[in-house]
Phi, psi and omega in degrees: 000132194286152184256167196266004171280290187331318175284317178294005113003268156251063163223016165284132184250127195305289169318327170263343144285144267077274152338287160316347198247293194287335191287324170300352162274349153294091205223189210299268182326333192243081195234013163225143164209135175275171168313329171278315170289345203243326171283352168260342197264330191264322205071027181257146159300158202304289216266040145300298181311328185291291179289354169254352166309273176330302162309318144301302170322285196328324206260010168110338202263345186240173099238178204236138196253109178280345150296293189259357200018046159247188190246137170264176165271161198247160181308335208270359174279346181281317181310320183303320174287307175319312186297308180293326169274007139326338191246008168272126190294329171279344176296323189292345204255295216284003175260057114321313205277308175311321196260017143305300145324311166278317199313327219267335179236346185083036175244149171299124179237147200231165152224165173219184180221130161319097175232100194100232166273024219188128167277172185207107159296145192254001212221113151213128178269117162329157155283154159263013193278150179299301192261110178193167203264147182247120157233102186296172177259177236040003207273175222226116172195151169266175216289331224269314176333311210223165168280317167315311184293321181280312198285320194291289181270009173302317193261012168295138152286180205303331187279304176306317166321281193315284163357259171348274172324312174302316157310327168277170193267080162284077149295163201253103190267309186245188177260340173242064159225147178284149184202024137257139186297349201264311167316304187303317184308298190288010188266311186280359162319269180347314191285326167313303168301294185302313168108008165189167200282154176237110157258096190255024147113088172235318195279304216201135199282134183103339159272165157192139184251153181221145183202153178219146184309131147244138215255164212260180175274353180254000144098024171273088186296134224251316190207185158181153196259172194217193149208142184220147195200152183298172185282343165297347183271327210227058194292181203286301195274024137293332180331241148046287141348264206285010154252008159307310200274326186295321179312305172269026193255321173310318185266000166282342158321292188272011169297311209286329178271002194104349171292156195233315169316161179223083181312322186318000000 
C-alpha cells in the first residue's frame, strides 16, 4: 500500500515547489531578498533562481526595488488573500457581531484562527481612539502570547492541547510574557476556568488584551476574538466588564456556526 506522505511526495512539481519555497521566505525579518540570498537560503542555483524570480515578478507575486534590485512580496498575493478571505464564511457570519462589538467601547477588535503554533488574524476592526493596539490581517503572532492564542487552544483536548503546546517558541516578547510549558499550561487552565484568554502586555508592553474561543457546529474551536486596548484604558478591574461582553459576543457567533453546546 503506497503511503500517502511519500506519495504526495512525488507528485510534487519540482519547479513550483521552488517556487513555493522562494515566496515563503519573506517574512517580517526578511521582507527584501536578493537573488544571491535567495539561491543561498534554497541551495539552488544563481541562475535557476534567477528564471523563477523573473516568473514571479511577471506574474505579479513578487516586485524588485529598482534602487536596490532585490525583491518584495508583490499585490498580487494581497489580491490573492483578499479573494481568499472573501470566501471564508465565518468572517461573514461573525462581523455583525464584530462591529458591535467595537461599537460598544471603540477599541480594536481582531478576530484569528489557528495555523500550527501561531495565530493569523483574519478580521480586524481599528480603535477609534488617536492611540489603540493594531493588528494587522494576515499578520502573524504566537499562541503563548496573545489572549487570541490562549483562547483558541484551552477548550483542545487534553492530548491535542498538550502536542501543541510542546510544538510552541516560548519566547519572551515581553518581561511579562511565559515561556515555560509547565506555566503556559497553567495560564490555559486559568483561561479555561475564567472562561477567556488574557494578554496582560505578554505580546507587546503597554496593551492588554482579552479573547474568547468560537466554537464550530462540532463543539471545536474554529477561531477566536479579541478586544485590545492600551492597559490606560483598560485597568485590570475592568477586565471581567470587557471579557463578559467579547465572551458573548464569541458565543453568539458560534450559535451562528451551529453550536448547540455551552462551553463557557
Amino acid at each position: 500500500m503506497r503511503d500517502g506522505a511519500s506519495g504526495s511526495r512525488r507528485r510534487r512539481i519540482g519547479a513550483v515547489q521552488r517556487a513555493v519555497d522562494i515566496l515563503n521566505l519573506f517574512g517580517a525579518t526578511s521582507p527584501e531578498l536578493g537573488t544571491s540570498e535567495i539561491a543561498m537560503a534554497l541551495g539552488l542555483h544563481k541562475s535557476t533562481v534567477s528564471g523563477l524570480v523573473a516568473t514571479l515578478a511577471a506574474n505579479g507575486y513578487l516586485d524588485q526595488n529598482p534602487s536596490t534590485r532585490k525583491y518584495t512580496l508583490g499585490l498580487r498575493l494581497l489580491e490573492r488573500s483578499s479573494v481568499l478571505l472573501g470566501q471564508m464564511d465565518i468572517r461573514r457570519v461573525a462581523r455583525p457581531h464584530l462591529d458591535r462589538l467595537h461599537d460598544w467601547k471603540g477599541e480594536s477588535v481582531n478576530m484569528g484562527i489557528r495555523d500550527g503554533n501561531e495565530v493569523v488574524y483574519i478580521d480586524q476592526l481599528p480603535s477609534i481612539h488617536a492611540t489603540g493596539m493594531r493588528e494587522e490581517v494576515g499578520k502573524r503572532a504566537p499562541l503563548h502570547s496573545t489572549a487570541l492564542g490562549k483562547a483558541l487552544i484551552a477548550w483542545l483536548p487534553p492530548s491535542e492541547l498538550h502536542s501543541v503546546v510542546k510544538q510552541c517558541h516560548l519566547v519572551a516578547l515581553t518581561p511579562r510574557t511565559i515561556t515555560t510549558m509547565e506555566e503556559f499550561l497553567q495560564e490555559l487552565e486559568r483561561t479555561r476556568e475564567r472562561g477567556y484568554g488574557l494578554d496582560d502586555e505578554e505580546h507587546s508592553l503597554g496593551g492588554r488584551c482579552v479573547g474568547a474561543p468560537i466554537f464550530d457546529h462540532r463543539g471545536e474551536p474554529v477561531a477566536a476574538i479579541s478586544v485590545s486596548t492600551p492597559v490606560s484604558r483598560l485597568p485590570m478591574e475592568e477586565v471581567p466588564v470587557v471579557a463578559e461582553m467579547v465572551r458573548e459576543t464569541a458565543k453568539s457567533i458560534s450559535l451562528r456556526l451551529g453550536y448547540v453546546q455551552k462551553p463557557y
